[in-house]
N, C-alpha and C positions, 0 to 999 in steps of 0.2 A: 120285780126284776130290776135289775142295775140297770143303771142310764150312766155312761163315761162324757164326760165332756173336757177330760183331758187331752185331746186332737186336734190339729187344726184340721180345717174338713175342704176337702177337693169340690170341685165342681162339674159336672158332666158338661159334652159339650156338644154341641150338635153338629150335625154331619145335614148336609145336601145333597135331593137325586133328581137332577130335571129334566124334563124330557124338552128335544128340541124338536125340529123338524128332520126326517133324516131323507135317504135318499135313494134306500133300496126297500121298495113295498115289504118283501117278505123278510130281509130285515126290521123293518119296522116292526113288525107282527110278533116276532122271537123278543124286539127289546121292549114292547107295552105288556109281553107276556113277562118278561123280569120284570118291571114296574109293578104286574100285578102283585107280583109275588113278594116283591121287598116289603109294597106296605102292608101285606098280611104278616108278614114276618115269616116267611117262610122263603131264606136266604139261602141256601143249599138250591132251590128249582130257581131264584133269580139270579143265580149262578152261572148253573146251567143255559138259561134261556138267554143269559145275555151275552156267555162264548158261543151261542150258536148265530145270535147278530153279528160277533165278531169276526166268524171264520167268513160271516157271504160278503161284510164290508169292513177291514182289518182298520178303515179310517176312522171306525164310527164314535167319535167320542163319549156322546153319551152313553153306550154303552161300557165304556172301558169305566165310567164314572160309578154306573150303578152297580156294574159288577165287583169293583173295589169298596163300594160303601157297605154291601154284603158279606164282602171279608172284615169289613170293621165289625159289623154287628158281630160277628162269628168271633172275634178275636184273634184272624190272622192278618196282622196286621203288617207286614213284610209284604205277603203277596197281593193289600189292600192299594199300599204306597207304588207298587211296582204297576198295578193298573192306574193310578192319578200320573204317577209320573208321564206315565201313556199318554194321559189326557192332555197333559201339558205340553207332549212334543207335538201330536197333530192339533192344538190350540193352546197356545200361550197365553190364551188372554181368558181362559175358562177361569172363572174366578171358585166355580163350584168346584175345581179339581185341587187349587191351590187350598182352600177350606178343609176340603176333606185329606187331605195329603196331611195341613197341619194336624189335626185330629188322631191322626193314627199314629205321626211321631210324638206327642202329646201324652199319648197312650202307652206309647213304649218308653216314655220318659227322655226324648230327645227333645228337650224342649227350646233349644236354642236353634232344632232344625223348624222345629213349630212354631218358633214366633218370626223367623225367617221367611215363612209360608202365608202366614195370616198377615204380614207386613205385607207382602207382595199382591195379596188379595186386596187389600185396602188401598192401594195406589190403583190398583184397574177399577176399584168400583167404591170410591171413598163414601157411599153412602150407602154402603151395603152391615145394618147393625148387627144381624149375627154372625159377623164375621167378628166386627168388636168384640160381641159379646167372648168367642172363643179365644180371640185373642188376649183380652181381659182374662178366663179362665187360664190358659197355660200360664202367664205372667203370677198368678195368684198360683196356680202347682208349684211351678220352678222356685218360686217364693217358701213355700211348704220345705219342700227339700233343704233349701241354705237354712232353714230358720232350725230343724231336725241335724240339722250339724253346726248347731249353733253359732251360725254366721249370721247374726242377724242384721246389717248393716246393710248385707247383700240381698236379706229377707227384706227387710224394710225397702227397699229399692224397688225390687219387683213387684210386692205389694202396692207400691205409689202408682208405678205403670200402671197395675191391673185397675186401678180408681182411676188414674187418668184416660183410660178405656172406655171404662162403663163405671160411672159413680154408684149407677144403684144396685150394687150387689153388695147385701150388708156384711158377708161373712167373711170377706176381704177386710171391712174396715176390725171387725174382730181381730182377723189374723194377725193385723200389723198392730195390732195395739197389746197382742201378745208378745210378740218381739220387742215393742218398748217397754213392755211392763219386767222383763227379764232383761234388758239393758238398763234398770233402775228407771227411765223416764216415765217417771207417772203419769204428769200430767198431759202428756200427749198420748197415752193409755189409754186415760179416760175420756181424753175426745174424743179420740176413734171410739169408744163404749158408745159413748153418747150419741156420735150420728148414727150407727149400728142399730142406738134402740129408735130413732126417729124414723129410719127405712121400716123396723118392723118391731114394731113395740114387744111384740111376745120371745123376744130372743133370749133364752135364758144364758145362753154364751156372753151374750152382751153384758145384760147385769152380773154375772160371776166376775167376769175378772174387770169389769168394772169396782164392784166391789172388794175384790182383791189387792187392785188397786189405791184403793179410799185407805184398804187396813195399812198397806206400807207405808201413807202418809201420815199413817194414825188420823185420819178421820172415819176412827170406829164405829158414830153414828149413822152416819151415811154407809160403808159398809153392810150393816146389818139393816139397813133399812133396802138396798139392793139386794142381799141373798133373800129377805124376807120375798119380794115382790116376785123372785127368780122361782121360789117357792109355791107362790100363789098360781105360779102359771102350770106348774110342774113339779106335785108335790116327792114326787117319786125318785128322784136325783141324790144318789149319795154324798158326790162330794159339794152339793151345794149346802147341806145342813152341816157335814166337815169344814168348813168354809166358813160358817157363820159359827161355829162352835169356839176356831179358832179368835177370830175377834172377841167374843165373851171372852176366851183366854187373856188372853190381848188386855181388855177390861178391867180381868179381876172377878167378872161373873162367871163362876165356877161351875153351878150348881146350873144355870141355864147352858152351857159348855156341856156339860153331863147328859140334860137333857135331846140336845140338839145331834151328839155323839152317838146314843143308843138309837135313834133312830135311823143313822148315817151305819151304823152296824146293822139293824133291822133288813136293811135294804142291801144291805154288803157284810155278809159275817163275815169276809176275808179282808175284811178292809183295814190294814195294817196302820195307817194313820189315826185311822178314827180310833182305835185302840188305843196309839201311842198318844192322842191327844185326852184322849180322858183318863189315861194313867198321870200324867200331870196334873190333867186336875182334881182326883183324889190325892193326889200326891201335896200338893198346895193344902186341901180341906183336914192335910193328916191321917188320912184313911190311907196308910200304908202298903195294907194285905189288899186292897184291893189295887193298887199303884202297883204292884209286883207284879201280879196278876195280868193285869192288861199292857202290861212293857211285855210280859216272858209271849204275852199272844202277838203283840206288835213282833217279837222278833222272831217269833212264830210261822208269821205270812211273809214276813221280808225279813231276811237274815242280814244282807245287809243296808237296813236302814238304821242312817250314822246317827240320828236324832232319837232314833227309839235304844242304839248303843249308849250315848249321851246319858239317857235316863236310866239307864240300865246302872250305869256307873255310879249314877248320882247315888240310885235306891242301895246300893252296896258298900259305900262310904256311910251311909245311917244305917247303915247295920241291916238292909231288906234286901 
C-alpha cells in the first residue's frame, strides 16, 4: 500500500469535562448520568442527561460544559461553542470552558477565535499544560493553512508560536522546516530535521525532507544516507525511494536511480514522478524506447506535469 508523506499533518486536541460540586441533588444525578455516558462515548444520552440538569438548574455550569464537549465529539460544533460560551457567562473564569470553546473553533478552522480562547485560558491558569498543549496545536493548524497558500513567512510564524508553546511536539518542527525548505533556506530546514529526529528518532518525515534538503545543497551523500535510514524504519513509502532515486540522479548514478524508481512504482504504479524520473534516467543510459515509454506513462498520470512535458520535448527533438 502507498504511504504519502507529502502533507503537513494536523494535530488533535483535547477537550475537558469536569465535574464540580453542584447544587441541586437531582441535578446532580441527570449531570453524573451525562458524565457517565460522555466517557463511554455514548454522546447523544450525555446530551440528553445533561439538558435535563439544565432545565432544573439553567445556572449549572458544568453541565453546559459537558453537554458542549458532546457536541464536539458529535461534530456539531456551533451548538458545542454556543453551550461553552454559556459556560463562560455564568463563570468567566471556567478555564475548561475557554479550552473547549477554543477546540471546536479550531475545528471549524477559526483559528484566530481559538488562539484567542486558549490565550485567555492561560492567563486564568498559566500552569494549566494542556491548554498549551491545544494551543501549540491550533498555532501549528493555522500554520498548515498559510504554509498551503504559500505564505510561508506567515507559516513559519505560527509554527514558532506553536514551539514556543510546547517545544516537544516534533511534527511542528517538521512543518516549519518544510516552509523553509520551499523558501530556499536549507540550512535552517535541516535544523528543524534534526531536532524532529532527536524528539523521536523513527520520524521518517523528519529524515525526507531532511534529506531533501542535503540534495539542494548538493550534499548528495548525506542525502542518501537520510532516505536510506527513512527506509530502514519504513520500507514501504513511495516517495522516499523517489527521493533517494533522485539524488542518484543528482549523482550520475543512474542505474541505482532505476533501481530505487521501480520499486517507488512497485508501491505506486500511478506514480507519475517516479515514471518521469527514470525516463531520464534511461534517457541519460541512451535506452531511448524505454525514455519514451516512461515520459508518455509520466504524462499519463499527470497531464500536466511541466518536468515530465520538458522531457517530452527533449525525447522529440532526438527524434523519440
Amino acid at each position: 500500500m502507498k504511504k504519502s508523506i507529502f502533507t503537513l499533518f494536523f494535530v488533535t486536541l483535547v477537550l475537558f469535562s469536569d465535574s464540580f460540586q453542584v447544587y441541586a441533588q437531582e441535578a446532580n444525578k441527570f449531570f453524573e448520568n451525562s458524565l457517565s455516558a460522555f466517557n463511554s462515548g455514548d454522546y447523544d444520552r450525555a446530551i440528553v442527561e445533561a439538558t435535563q440538569a439544565i432545565r432544573i438548574n439553567p445556572n449549572y455550569a458544568e453541565a453546559y460544559n459537558n453537554r458542549g464537549a458532546a457536541y464536539s465529539y458529535k461534530g456539531d460544533y456551533d451548538k458545542a461553542i454556543a453551550d461553552f460560551t454559556q459556560v463562560i457567562r455564568i463563570d468567566p473564569n471556567f478555564v475548561g470552558a475557554y479550552n473547549n470553546r477554543g477546540t471546536a473553533y479550531s475545528y471549524k478552522s477559526d483559528h484566530d477565535k481559538a488562539i484567542a480562547d486558549f490565550t485567555q485560558a492561560i492567563r486564568i491558569d498559566p500552569n494549566n499544560m494542556a491548554v498549551y498543549y491545544n494551543l501549540a496545536t491550533t498555532y501549528n493548524n493555522r500554520g498548515i493553512i498559510y504554509y498551503n497558500k504559500k505564505n510561508y513567512d506567515r507559516a513559519i510564524d505560527d509554527f514558532s508560536q506553536a514551539i514556543k508553546f510546547n517545544p516537544g511536539i516534533q511534527i511542528v518542527y517538521v512543518n516549519r522546516s518544510t516552509a523553509y525548505h520551499d523558501k530556499g533556506e536549507y540550512d535552517k530546514a535541516i535544523a528543524d530535521c534534526t531536532q524532529a529526529i532527536r524528539i523521536d528518532p523513527n520520524s521518517i518525515l523528519a529524515y525526507f525532507w531532511r534529506a531533501f534538503s542535503y540534495d539542494k545543497k548538493g550534499e548528495y551523500d548525506k542525502a542518501i544516507a537520510d532516505y536510506t535510514q527513512a527506509i530502514r524504519i519504513d520500507p514501504n513509502v513511495a516517495e522516499v525511494y523517489n527521493g533517494r532515486a533522485f539524488t542518484y540522479l543528482n549523482k550520475g548514478e543512474y542505474d541505482k536511480a532505476i533501481t530505487d524508481v521501480n520499486q517507488a512504482i512497485k508501491l505506486d504504479p500511478n506514480y507519475a514522478n517516479a515514471y518521469r524520473h527514470r525516463g531520464f534516467a534511461y534517457m541519460q543510459k541512451g535506452n531511448f524506447s524505454q525514455a519514451r515509454a516512461d515520459t508518455n506513462k509520466a504524462l499519463q498520470f499527470d497531464p500536466n506535469n511541466q518536468k515530465a512535458k520538458d522531457l517530452d520535448a527533449e525525447l522529440r527533438k532526438m527524434g523519440y
